[in-house]
Structure formats: C-alpha cells, structure tokens
C-alpha positions in Angstrom: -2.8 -4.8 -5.5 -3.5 -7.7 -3.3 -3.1 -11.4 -4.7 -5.8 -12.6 -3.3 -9.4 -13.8 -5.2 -11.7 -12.3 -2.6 -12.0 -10.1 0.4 -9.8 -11.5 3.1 -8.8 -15.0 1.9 -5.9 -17.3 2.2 -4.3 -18.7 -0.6 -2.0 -21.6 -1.0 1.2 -21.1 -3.4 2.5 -24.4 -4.8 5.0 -24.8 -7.3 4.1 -27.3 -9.9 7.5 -28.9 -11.7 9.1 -27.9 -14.8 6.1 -27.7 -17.7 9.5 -28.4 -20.2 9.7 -31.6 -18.5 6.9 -34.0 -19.3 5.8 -36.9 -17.0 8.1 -34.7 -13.7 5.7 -32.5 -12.0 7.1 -31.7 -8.7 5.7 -31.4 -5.3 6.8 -27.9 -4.5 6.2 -25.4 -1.7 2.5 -25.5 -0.2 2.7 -21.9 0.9 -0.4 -20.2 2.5 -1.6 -16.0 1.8 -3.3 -14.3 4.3 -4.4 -10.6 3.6 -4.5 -8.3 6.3 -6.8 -5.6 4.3 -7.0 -2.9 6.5 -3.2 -2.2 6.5 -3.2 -3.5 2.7 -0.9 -6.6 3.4 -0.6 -9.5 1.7 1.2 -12.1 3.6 2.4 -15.8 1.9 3.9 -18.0 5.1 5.0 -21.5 4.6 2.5 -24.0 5.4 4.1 -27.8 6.9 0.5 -29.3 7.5 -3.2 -28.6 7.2 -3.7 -27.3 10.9 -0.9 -24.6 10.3 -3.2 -23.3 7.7 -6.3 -23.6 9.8 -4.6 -21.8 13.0 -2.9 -18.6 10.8 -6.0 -18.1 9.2 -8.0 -17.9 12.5 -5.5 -15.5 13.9 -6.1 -13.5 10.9 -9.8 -13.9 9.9 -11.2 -11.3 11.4 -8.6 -8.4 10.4 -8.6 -10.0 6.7 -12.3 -9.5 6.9 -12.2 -5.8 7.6 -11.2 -4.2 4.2 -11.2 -5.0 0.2 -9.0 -7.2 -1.6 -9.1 -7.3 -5.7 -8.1 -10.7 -7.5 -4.9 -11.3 -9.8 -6.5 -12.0 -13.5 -5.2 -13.5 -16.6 -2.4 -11.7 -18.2 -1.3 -9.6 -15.5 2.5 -9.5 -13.9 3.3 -8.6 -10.5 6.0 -8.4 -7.9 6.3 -9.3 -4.5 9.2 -7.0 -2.0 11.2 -9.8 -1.9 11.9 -11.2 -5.5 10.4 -15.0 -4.0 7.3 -17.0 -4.8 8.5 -19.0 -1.5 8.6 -18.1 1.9 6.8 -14.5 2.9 6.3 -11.3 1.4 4.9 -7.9 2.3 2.4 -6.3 -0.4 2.0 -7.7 -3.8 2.3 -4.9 -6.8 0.7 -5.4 -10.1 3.6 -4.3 -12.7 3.7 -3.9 -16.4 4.7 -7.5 -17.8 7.4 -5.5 -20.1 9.0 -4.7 -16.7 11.3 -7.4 -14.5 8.3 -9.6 -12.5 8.1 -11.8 -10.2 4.8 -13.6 -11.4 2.3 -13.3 -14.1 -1.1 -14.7 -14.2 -1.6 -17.5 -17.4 -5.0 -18.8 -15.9 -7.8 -18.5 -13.4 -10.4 -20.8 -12.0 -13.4 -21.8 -10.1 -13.6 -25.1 -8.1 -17.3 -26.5 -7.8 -18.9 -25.9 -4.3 -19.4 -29.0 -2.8 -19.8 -28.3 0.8 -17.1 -28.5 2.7 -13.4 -28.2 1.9 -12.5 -31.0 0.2 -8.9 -31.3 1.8 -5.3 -30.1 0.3 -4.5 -33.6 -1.3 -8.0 -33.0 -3.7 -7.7 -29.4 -4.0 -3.8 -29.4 -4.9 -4.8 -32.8 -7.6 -6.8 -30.5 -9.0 -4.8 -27.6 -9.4 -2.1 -29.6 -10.7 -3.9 -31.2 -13.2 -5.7 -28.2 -14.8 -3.1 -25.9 -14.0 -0.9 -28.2 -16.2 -3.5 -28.6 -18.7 -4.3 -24.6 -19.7 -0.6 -23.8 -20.3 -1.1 -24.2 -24.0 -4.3 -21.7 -23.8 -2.0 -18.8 -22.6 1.7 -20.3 -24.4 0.7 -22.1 -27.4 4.3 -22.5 -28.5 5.8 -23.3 -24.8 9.4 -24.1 -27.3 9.3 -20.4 -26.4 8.8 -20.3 -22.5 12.2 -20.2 -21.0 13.8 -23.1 -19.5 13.7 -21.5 -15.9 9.9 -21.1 -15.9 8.0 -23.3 -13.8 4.4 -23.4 -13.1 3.2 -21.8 -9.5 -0.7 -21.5 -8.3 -2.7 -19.9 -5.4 -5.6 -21.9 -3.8 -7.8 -21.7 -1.1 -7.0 -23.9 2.0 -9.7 -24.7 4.9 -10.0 -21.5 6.6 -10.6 -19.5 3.2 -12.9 -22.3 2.0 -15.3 -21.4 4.8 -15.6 -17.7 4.0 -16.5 -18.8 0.0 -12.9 -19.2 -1.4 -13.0 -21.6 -4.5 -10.3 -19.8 -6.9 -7.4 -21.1 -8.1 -4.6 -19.1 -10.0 -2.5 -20.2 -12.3 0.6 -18.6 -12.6 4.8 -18.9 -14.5 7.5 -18.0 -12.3 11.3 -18.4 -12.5 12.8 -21.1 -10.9 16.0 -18.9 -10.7 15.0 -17.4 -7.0 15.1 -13.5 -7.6 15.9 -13.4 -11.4 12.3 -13.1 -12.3 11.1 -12.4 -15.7 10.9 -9.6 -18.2 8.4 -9.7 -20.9 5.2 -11.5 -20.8 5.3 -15.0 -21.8 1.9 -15.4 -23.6 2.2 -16.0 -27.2 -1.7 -17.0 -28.4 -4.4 -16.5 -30.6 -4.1 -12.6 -29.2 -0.5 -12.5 -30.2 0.2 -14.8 -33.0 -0.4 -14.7 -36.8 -2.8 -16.6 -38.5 -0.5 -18.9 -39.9 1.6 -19.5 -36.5 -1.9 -20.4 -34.6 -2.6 -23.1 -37.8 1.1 -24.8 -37.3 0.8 -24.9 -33.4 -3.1 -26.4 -33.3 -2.0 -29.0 -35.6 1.1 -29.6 -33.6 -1.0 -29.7 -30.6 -3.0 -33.0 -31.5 0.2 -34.8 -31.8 1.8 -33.6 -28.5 -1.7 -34.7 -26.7 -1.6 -38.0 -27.9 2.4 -38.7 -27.3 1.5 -37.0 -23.6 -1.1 -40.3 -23.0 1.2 -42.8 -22.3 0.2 -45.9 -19.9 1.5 -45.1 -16.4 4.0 -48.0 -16.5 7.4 -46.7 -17.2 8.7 -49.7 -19.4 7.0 -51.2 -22.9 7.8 -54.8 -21.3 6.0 -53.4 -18.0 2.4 -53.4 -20.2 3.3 -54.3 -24.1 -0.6 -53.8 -24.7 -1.0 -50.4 -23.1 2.1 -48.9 -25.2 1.2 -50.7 -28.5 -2.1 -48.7 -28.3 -0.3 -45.9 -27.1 1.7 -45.9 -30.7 -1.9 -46.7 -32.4 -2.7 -43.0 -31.0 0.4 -41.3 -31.8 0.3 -43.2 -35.3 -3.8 -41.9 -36.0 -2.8 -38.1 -34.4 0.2 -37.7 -37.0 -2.4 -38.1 -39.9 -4.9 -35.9 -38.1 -1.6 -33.4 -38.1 -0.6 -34.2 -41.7 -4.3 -33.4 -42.9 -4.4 -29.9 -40.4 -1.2 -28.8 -42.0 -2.0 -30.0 -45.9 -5.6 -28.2 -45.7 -4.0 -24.7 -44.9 -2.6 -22.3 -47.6 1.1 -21.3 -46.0 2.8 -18.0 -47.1 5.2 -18.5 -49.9 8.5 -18.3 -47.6 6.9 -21.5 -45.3 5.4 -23.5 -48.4 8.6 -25.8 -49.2 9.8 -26.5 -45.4 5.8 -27.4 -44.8 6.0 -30.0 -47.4 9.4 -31.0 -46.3 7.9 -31.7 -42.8 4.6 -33.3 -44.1 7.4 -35.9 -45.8 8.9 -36.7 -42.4 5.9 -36.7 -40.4 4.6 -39.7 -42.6 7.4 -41.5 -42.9 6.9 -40.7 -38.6 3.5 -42.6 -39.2 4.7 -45.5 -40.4 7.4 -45.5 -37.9 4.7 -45.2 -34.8 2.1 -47.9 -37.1 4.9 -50.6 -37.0 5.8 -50.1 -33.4 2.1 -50.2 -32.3 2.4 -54.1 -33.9 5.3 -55.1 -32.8 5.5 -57.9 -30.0 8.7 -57.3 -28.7 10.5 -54.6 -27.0 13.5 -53.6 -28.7 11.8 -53.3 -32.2 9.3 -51.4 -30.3 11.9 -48.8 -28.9 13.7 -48.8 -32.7 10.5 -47.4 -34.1 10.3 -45.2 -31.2 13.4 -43.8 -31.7 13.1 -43.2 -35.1 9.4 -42.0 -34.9 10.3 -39.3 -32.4 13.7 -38.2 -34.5 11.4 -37.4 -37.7 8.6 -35.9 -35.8 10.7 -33.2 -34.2 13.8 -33.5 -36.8 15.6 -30.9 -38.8 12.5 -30.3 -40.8 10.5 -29.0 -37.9 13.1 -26.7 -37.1 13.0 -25.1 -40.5 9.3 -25.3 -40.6 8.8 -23.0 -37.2 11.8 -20.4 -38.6 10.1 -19.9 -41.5 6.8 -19.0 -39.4 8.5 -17.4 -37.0 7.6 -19.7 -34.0 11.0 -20.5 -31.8 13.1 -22.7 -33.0 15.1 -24.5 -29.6 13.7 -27.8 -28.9 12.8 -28.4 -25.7 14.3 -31.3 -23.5 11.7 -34.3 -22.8 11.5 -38.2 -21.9 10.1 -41.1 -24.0 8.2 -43.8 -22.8 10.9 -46.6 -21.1 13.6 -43.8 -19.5 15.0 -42.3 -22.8 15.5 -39.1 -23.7 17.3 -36.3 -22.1 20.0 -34.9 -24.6 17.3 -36.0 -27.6 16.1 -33.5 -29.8 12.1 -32.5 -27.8 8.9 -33.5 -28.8 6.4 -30.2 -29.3 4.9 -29.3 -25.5 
C-alpha cells in the first residue's frame, strides 16, 4: 500500500516534537514522498529547501501520474523496508497494528483550496498546530502513549499542490530509529469504557486551560497575562469538579473520586489566590502547590481504580519549572 493521499503525489514527512513535552515542538525532518505508481514505489527523500521539492517532483511527475495510489487512513499501521520515518524508503506496507510498525495513522485532513500553494512555512504551521491539536481525539489518555512516541505528518509540498494535493496525515512514530511500535496506541471512545471516557473529558478541560499560557516564559515577563492565565485554570478545575461529581462511578472508583474531588478544590483555591497575587514568588508558591494537588497521589489512585495508566507524564510550568515534577494530564 502506497502512503500517499492521491494518485501520484508528493508528500512531506515532518517530525513534530515530543507530544509528552508541552510548550517543545520540534522542527524535525521536512522529508518529501514521491510515488512512482507504475512500478508501485513509494519513495520519501530528504528535502533542504523548497526548490529540491519542486525539481524531484518534476523528474517524477509524469511516472507518478501513470498508475493508482490508495491513501493511509485513520487507525491503520504500516512499515516502511527500512524501519525509518527519515531519510528514504522503498514501498510502504500496511501491517496489522498488533504487529511491530513503523507508523500508524491517528488523523487525516483536508487543507482549504486557496489557489496556489501557500508555501512550506504555512502549510507546515498548519500541520503542526492541528496535528498537535487531534492527538487527544485518537489517545484520550496520552499518560498511556509511550515516552518514545513522537508526532510525524505527510503533506503536500509545491509540486503535489498543483496536481490537487491538500491532505495532511497525522501520524505516532518512535523516536527510537528502528524500534518501532507494537500495538496500536489509540485508546478512545471506540476502546474505552464508559466510565474511563467520563474521567478523561473532564480531565481534558483542565489540561486545555493549563496548555493557554501567555507566550512569555516568566510571570514577571507579563504578571497580567499569567494572573488571567490562573483565573482560567482556577474556573476549568470547577468545570472539572462539577463533570466528575455529576457522574455515578462504579463502586471500586467511588472513594478515590471523592478523594480527588477534595484535592482538586483545595487546587482551586490554590490557582484563585495565584491569579490575585501581585508578586512573583507567591505567584509560583501557589503554582507549585496548585499543580502538586491537581496531579497528586489522589489522581494516581483515581486512574488505577478506572483502569486508565497510572505514570505521569514529564511537563513544564509556566517560568522554567518542572522536569522531575509529577505531570499535569496531556
């Protein structure tokens, strides 16, 4: 099976950084796909500037032209000859996601036609930020993706553009070059219980608003923009609170629930006081202790007794900290 979204297309593969690592998307590889259809080849070559795209996909337009290509969809694995998302590759081979893979599919788009090609610096933005943004669609509880997994996608570059290319396809690969990965990674409503999907949407509001902070790194850098930051994250944990009192948990997750609920509160005062505060270091106390109850002990034992993974994952707070802290819900 080709990865490609239409007959004879060339693709771009960029790696996206680690999804486990808020606020650090990387640059990547911009790679370029050209499929040679009539020999059924699939080729992904290294691309150092727009007019190397341009100039392999006129020396390959009219060959890539000549036969069918099928498109990669949502949910499905693959491998390429060579173990690599990087570099080039011979053939790409749709695999069952319970086998080793190279690749599998969380996400696939449309960009708007708008003429002509809009140029790699807009058409990579854009696949970064949605790219980014549907994760938690395909891996609602991304606790559970692996810390090797990184965030790939394919997307048209000038030459493909012109022969009606506008997909872009989201996809998780290992950042461990020929490890791959085993299993598929998508854990959604498909997957989960009713119960599990209830935790994680609440969850979700809170992770959205702790994800908006101002683009300055420091509280002192823009006191205003991070005191209404906390005013979000402080509103979002009683939007949380309400999502998780208004459900009726099995017995076995009833008592850690309520346990959480406790912490998550005494979060929201936390996050209340440090959205008033004018000064930084009172700001950062309540930060600090707002993030510790929010993804404490008690939201450990919540997900175990749903079933949901239980290993934080790493992240940053706002002003440089974190790291070895426990991780905020991603």
């Amino acid at each position: 099976m080709c990865c490609v979204p239409a007959v004879g297309l060339v693709l771009g593969l960029i790696a996206l950084a680690r999804i486990r690592k808020r606020g650090e998307r990387g640059k990547g590889f911009a790679v370029a796909g050209s499929v040679l259809s009539s020999v059924g080849l699939v080729l992904w070559v290294l691309v150092f500037s727009t007019g190397a795209a341009a100039d392999f996909w006129d020396g390959f337009r009219d060959a890539a032209r000549s036969g069918t290509a099928f498109a990669l969809e949502k949910g499905q694995c693959f491998n390429t000859p060579g173990g690599s998302l990087q570099g080039v590759t011979y053939d790409v081979d749709e695999v069952p996601c319970e086998q080793r893979h190279d690749g599998e599919v969380f996400a696939v788009f449309d960009l708007p036609d708008r003429g002509p090609y809009p140029g790699d610096r807009e058409v990579t933005s854009t696949a970064d930020e949605r790219c980014y943004g549907l994760v938690d669609e395909y891996a609602m509880d991304t606790w559970a993706l692996p810390t090797d997994v990184d965030v790939y996608y394919l997307t048209p570059t000038s030459g493909s553009w012109r022969a009606g290319d506008r997909e872009i396809t989201c996809l998780f690969g290992s950042t461990d070059e020929g490890a791959g990965l085993k299993g598929s990674l998508r854990n959604d409503a498909s997957t989960l219980d009713a119960h599990q999907v209830a935790y994680l949407e609440a969850a979700r509001v809170v992770d959205d608003a702790l994800e908006s902070t101002p683009e300055s790194e420091y509280f002192e850098d823009d006191p205003a923009g991070y005191r209404a930051w906390a005013g979000r994250v402080e509103k979002a944990l009683g939007e949380q609170i309400g999502m998780l009192g208004a459900h009726s948990w099995p017995s076995a997750a009833e008592r850690p629930v309520t346990k959480l609920v406790a912490d998550l509160e005494a979060a929201r005062k936390e996050f209340a006081a440090a959205g008033t505060t004018p000064a930084a270091d009172p700001f950062y106390e309540h930060l600090d202790e707002g993030y510790a109850l929010v993804d404490g002990d008690t939201t450990v034992t919540a997900r175990e007794s749903l079933g949901l993974d239980t290993t934080p994952p790493e992240y940053e707070e706002p002003g440089g900290g974190g790291g070895d802290s426990p991780g905020k819900e991603v």
